[in-house]
C-alpha positions as CSV (number, residue, x, y, z in Angstrom):
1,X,18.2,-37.0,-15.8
2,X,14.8,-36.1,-17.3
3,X,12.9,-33.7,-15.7
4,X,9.1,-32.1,-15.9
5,X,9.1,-29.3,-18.6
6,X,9.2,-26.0,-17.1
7,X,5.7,-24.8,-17.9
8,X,4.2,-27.8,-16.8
9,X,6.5,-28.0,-13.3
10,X,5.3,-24.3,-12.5
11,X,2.0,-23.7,-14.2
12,X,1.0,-20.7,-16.1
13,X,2.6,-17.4,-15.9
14,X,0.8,-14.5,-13.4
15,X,2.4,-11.8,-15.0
16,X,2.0,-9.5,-18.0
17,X,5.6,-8.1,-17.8
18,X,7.9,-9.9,-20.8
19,X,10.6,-9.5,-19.1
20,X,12.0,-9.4,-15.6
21,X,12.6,-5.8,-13.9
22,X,15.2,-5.2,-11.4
23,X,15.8,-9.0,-10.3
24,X,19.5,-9.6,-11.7
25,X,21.4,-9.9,-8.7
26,X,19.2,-11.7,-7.1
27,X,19.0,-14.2,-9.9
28,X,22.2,-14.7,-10.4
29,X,22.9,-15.2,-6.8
30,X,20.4,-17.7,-6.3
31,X,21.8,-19.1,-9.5
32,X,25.2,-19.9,-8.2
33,X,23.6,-20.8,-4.3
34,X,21.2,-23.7,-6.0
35,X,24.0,-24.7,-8.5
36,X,25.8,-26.3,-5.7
37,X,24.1,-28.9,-3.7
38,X,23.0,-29.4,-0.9
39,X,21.5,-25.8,-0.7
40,X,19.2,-23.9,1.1
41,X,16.9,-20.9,-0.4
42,X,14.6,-18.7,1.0
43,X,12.7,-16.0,-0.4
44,X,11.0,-13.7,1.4
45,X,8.8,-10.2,0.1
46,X,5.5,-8.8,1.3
47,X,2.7,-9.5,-1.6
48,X,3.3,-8.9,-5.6
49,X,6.6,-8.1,-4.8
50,X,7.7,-10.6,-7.5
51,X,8.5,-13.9,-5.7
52,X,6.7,-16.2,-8.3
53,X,8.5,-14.8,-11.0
54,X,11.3,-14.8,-9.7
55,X,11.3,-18.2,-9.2
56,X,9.6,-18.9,-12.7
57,X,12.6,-17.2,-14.2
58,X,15.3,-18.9,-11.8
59,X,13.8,-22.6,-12.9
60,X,14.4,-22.2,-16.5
61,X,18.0,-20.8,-15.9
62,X,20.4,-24.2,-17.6
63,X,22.0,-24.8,-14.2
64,X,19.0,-25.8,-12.8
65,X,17.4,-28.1,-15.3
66,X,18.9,-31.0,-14.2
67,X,16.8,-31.4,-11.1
68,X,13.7,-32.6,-10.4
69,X,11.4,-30.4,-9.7
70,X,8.6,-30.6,-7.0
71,X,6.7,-28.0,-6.4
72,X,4.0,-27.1,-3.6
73,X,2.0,-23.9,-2.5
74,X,0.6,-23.3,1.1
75,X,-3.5,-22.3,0.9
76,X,-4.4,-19.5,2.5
77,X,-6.7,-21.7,5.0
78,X,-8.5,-21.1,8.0
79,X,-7.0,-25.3,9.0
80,X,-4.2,-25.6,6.4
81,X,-3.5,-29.5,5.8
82,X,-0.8,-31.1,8.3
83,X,1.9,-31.5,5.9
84,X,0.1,-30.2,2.8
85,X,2.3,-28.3,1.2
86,X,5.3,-31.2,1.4
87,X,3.0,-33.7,0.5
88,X,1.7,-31.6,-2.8
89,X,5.2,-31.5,-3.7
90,X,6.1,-35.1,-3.3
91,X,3.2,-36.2,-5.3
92,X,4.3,-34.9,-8.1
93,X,6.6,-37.5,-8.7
94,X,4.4,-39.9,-9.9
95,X,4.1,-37.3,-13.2
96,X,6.3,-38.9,-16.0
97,X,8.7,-39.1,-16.5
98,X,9.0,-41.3,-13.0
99,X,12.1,-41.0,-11.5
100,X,14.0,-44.6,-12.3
101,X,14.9,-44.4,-8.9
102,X,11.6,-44.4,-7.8
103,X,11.4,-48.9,-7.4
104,X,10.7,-50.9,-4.0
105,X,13.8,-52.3,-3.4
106,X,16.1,-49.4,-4.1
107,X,13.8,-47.2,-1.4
108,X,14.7,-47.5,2.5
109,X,12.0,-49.3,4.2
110,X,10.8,-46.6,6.3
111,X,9.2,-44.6,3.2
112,X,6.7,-47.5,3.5
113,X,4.7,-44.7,6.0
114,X,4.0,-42.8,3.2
115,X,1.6,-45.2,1.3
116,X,-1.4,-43.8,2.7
117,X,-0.1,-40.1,2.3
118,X,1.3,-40.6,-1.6
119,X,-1.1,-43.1,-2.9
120,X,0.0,-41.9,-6.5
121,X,3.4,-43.1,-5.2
122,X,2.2,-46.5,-3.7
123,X,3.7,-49.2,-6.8
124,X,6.6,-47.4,-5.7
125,X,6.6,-47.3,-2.1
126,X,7.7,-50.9,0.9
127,X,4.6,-52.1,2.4
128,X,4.0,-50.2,5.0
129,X,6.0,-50.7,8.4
130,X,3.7,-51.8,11.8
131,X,2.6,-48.6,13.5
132,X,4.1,-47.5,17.1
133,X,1.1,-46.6,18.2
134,X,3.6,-43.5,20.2
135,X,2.7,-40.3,18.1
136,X,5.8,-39.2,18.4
137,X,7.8,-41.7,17.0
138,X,5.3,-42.0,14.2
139,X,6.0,-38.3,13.2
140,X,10.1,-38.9,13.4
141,X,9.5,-42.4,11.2
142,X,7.0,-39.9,8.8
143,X,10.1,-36.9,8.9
144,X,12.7,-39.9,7.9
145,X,10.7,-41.6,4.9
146,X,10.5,-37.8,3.6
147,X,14.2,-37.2,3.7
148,X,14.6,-41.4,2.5
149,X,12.6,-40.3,-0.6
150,X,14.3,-37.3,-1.7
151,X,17.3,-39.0,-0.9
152,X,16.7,-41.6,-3.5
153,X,14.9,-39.5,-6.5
154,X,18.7,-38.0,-8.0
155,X,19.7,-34.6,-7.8
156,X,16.5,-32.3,-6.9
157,X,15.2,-28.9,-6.2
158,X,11.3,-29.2,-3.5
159,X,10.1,-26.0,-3.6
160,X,7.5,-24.7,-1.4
161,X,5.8,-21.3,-1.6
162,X,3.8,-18.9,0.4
163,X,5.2,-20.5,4.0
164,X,3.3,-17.7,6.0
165,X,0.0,-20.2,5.6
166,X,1.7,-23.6,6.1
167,X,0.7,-25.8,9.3
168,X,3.1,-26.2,11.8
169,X,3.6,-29.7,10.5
170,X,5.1,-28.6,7.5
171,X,7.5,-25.9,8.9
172,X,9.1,-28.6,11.5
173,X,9.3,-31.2,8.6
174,X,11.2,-28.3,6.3
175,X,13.5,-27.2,9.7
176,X,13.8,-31.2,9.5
177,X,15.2,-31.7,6.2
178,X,17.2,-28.7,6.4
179,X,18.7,-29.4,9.4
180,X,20.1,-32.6,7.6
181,X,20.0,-32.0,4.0
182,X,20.4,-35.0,1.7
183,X,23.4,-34.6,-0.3
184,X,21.3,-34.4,-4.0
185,X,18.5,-32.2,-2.5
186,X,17.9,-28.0,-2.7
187,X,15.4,-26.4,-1.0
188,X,13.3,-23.0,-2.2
189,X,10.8,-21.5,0.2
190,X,9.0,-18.3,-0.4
191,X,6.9,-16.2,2.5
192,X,5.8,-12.9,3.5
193,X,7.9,-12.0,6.8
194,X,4.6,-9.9,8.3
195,X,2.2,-12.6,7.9
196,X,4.3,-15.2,9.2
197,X,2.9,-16.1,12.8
198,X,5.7,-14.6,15.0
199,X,7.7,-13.4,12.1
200,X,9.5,-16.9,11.6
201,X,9.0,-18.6,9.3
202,X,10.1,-22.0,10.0
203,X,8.8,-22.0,13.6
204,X,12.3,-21.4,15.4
205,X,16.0,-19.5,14.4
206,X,17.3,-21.4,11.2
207,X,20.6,-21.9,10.9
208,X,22.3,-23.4,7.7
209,X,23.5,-26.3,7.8
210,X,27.2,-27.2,8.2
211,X,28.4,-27.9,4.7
212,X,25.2,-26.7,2.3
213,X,25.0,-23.4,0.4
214,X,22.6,-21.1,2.0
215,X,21.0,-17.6,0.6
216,X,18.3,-15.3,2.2
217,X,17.0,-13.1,-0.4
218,X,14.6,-10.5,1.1
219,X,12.8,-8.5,-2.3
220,X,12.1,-5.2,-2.2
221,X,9.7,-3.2,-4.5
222,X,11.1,-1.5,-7.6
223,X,12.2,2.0,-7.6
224,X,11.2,4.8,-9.7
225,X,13.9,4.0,-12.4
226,X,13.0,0.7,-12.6
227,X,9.6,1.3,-12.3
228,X,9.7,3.2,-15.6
229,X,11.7,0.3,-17.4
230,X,8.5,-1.6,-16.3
231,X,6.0,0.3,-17.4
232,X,7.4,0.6,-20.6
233,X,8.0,-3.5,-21.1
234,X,4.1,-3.7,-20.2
235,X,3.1,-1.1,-22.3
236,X,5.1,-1.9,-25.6
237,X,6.6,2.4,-25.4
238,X,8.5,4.4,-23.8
239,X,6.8,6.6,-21.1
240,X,7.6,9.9,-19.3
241,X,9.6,10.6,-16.1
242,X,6.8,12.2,-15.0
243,X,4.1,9.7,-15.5
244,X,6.6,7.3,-14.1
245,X,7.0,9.2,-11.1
246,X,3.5,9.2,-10.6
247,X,2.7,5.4,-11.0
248,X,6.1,5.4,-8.5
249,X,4.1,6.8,-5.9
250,X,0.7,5.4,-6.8
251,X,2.2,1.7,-6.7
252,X,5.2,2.1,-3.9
253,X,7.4,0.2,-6.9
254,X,5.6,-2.9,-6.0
255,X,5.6,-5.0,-9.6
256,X,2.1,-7.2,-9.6
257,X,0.4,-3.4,-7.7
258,X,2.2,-1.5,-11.1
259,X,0.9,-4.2,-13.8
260,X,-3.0,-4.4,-12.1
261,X,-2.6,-0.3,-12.3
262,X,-1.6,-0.4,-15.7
263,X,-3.8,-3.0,-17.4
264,X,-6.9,-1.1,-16.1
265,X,-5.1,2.1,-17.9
266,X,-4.0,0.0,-21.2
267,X,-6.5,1.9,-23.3
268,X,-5.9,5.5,-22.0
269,X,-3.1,7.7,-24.0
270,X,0.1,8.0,-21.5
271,X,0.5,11.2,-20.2
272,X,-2.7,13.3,-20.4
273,X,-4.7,14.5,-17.9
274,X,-7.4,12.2,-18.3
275,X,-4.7,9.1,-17.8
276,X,-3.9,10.9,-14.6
277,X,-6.8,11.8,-13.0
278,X,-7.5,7.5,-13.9
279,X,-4.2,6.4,-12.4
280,X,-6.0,8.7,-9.3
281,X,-8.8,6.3,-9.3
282,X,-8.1,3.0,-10.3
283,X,-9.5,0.1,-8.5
284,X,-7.9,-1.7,-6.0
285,X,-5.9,-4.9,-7.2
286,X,-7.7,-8.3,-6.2
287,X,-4.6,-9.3,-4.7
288,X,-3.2,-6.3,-2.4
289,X,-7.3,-5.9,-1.3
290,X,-7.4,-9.5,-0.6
291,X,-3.9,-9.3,1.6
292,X,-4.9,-6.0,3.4
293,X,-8.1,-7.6,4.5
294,X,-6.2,-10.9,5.8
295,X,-4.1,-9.2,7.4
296,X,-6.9,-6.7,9.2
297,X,-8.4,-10.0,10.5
298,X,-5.8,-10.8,12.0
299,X,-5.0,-8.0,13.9
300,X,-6.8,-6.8,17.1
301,X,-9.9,-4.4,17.3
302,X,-8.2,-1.4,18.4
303,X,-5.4,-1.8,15.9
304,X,-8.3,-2.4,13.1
305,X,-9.6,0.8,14.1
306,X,-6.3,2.0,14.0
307,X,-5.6,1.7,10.5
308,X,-9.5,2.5,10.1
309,X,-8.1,5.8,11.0
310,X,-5.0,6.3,8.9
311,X,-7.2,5.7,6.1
312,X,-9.3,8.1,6.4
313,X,-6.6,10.8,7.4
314,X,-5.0,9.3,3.5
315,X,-1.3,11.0,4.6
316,X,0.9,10.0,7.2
317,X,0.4,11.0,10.7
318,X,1.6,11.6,14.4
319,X,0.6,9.0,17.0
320,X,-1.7,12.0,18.9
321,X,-3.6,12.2,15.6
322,X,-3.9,8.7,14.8
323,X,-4.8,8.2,18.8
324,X,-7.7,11.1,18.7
325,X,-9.3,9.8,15.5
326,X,-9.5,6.5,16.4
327,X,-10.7,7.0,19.8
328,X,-7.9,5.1,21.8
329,X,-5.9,5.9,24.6
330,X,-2.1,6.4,24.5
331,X,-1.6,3.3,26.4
332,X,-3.9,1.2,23.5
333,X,-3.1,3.3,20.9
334,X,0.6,2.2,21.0
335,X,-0.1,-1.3,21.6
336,X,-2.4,-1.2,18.5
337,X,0.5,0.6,16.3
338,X,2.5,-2.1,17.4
339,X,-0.1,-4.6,16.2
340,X,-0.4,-2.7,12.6
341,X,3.2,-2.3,12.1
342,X,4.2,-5.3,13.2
343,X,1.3,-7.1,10.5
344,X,3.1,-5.0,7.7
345,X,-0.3,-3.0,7.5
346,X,0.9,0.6,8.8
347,X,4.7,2.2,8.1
348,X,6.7,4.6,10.0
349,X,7.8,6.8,7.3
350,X,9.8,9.0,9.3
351,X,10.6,9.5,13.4
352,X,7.2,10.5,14.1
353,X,5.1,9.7,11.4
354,X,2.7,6.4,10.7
355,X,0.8,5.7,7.4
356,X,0.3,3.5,4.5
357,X,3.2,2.3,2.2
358,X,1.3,3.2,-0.8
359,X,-2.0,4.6,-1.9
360,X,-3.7,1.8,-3.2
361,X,-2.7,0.0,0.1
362,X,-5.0,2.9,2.0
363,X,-7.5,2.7,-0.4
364,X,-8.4,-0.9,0.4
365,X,-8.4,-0.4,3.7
366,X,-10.8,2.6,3.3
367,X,-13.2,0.2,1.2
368,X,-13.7,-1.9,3.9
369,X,-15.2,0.7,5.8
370,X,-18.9,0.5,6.2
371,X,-21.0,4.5,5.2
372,X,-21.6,5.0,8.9
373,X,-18.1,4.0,10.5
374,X,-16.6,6.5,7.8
375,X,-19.0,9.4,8.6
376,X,-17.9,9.2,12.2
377,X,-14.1,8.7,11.5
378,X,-14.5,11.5,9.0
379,X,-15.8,13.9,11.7
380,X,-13.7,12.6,13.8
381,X,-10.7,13.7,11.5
382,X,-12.3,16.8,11.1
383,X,-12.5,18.1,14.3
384,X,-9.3,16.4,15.6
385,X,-7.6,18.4,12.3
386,X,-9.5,22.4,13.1
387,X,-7.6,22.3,16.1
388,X,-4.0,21.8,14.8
389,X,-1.9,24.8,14.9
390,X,-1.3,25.5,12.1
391,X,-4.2,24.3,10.5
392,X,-4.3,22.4,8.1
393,X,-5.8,24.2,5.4
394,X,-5.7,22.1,2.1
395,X,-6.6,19.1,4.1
């Protein structure tokens, strides 16, 4: 069966790397899971980890291109669109070459609903059925013409990315599908596990169902080794252990967080003391800034001011500390670490110390501190920090 070219079924690249770092297994393994149908995907990894990529690579791999691809992404909305994400996805079959599938009287009567939800799709589509006027039963009719239609397109792959902003709508109509997966269907989802409201992201336990393939592929930043391999791909040489090391810690391995760092050092020599001291100060990535500050929003004052705190301390820290600076109680200081950790914006790097994953990730946190609130959390610091035996000096 035809099916959409790969640039045009995913769009432009995002990423300057020409190759992909550190992904194999997982490729191949969601090669071999999505080869089979029905099967079930998902993909989960905090931000830039490398999800889009990932999947940009695993659509071009020759098992795959003989599905139809429909592809949606979740908006980062204050009221995301019931459905939206689906719906996106489903549109795109009207894009040519048009399933020969897609004709009235090969389609189950109930897809009818979705005339006034595809109208791209409605010299396709039954006439629409009488409404129930029961809200309920007009949400299970709208959850079967879904599964009708992808039932009757030929083999094919809906993919839908960033889950953690989806409505509710479109999580229980994705648990829906699964649930009962048309023989010719896979399904990809993608999502950042801390900014998924209650950390799941369909809305309720999934469970595979009986008879698909199923993978959970959780992806973790790079580490050093692979970090260097990266750097060197982006920067068309090979690069020290050293400097490797130090974009390592600068980055936490994270791949978008390493490529931002590096293009804004593409026209420093590797290496010197000048490149360094820049790596030191390089700005913030768009992207990791623009996560941090969602995720601050979200979070409670008292856990803001938390992480307010562990920014301006820059290393990681005992609860006392972290407590004294920000000017909580015990009691609210552990319910606000709770609150940071659990919203992927503090770490426990060890039994008894809290902090940021990565530098950049505490400098974008620090940014959004305005001159006055930084003063006093400095002196704050200060003070807490002259009474520490020992003292410490350097800091």
């Amino acid at each position: 069966m035809a099916t959409a070219p790969r640039h045009e079924a995913y769009g432009p690249a995002r990423t300057a790397s020409p190759v992909l770092v550190g992904r194999e297994a997982e490729l191949e393994s969601l090669t071999a899971t999505l080869s089979e149908q029905p099967a079930v995907a998902m993909i989960e990894g905090e931000a830039g980890v490398g999800k889009s990529r990932l999947l940009r690579e695993l659509l071009g791999r020759p098992p795959l291109r003989n599905l139809r691809i429909m592809l949606g992404r979740c908006q980062s909305l204050r009221e995301p669109f019931l459905y939206g994400a689906v719906i996106e996805a489903l549109g795109g079959l009207a894009h040519p070459p048009v399933p020969p599938s897609l004709a009235r009287n090969r389609l189950n009567p109930v897809t009818g609903v979705l005339r006034a939800l595809l109208p791209e799709l409605s010299a396709y589509l039954p006439e629409a059925p009488e409404p129930t006027g029961d809200p309920r039963s007009e949400r299970h009719r709208l959850f079967r013409a879904v599964r009708e239609l992808l039932s009757g397109i030929g083999p094919a792959l809906l993919v839908v990315e960033d889950l953690q902003w989806a409505d509710d709508g479109s999580r229980h109509l994705l648990r829906f599908l699964m649930a009962d997966l048309p023989r010719n269907l896979s399904i990809v989802v993608t999502y950042r596990r801390e900014d998924v409201p209650g950390g799941v992201p369909l809305g309720s336990a999934y469970r595979p169902p009986p008879g698909a393939a199923s993978i959970l592929v959780n992806l973790r930043p790079l580490d050093r080794a692979q970090v260097r391999v990266l750097a060197a791909a982006l920067l068309g040489r090979s690069i020290s252990t050293r400097f490797a090391g130090k974009l390592y810690e600068r980055t936490a391995g994270i791949p978008f967080v390493v490529e931002e760092t590096l293009l804004a050092l593409r026209d420093s020599a590797e290496g010197g003391r000048a490149t360094r001291q820049l790596l030191e100060n390089v700005e913030v990535p768009v992207l990791l800034r623009e996560a941090m500050a969602e995720r601050l929003t979200g979070m409670p004052l008292p856990a803001v001011r938390l992480a307010q705190a562990a920014a301006v301390l820059e290393t990681p820290v005992d609860v006392g500390l972290l407590s004294e600076v920000a000017g909580l109680t015990e009691r609210r200081c552990h319910e606000a670490l709770a609150s940071a950790l659990g919203n992927g914006v503090l770490y426990e790097i060890d039994d008894r110390s809290y902090g940021y994953r990565h530098s950049l990730a505490r400098q974008a946190v620090y940014d959004t501190l305005p001159g006055y609130d930084r003063q006093r959390l400095h002196a704050r610091a200060l003070r807490a920090l002259e009474h520490r035996v020992p003292r410490p000096v350097v800091r």
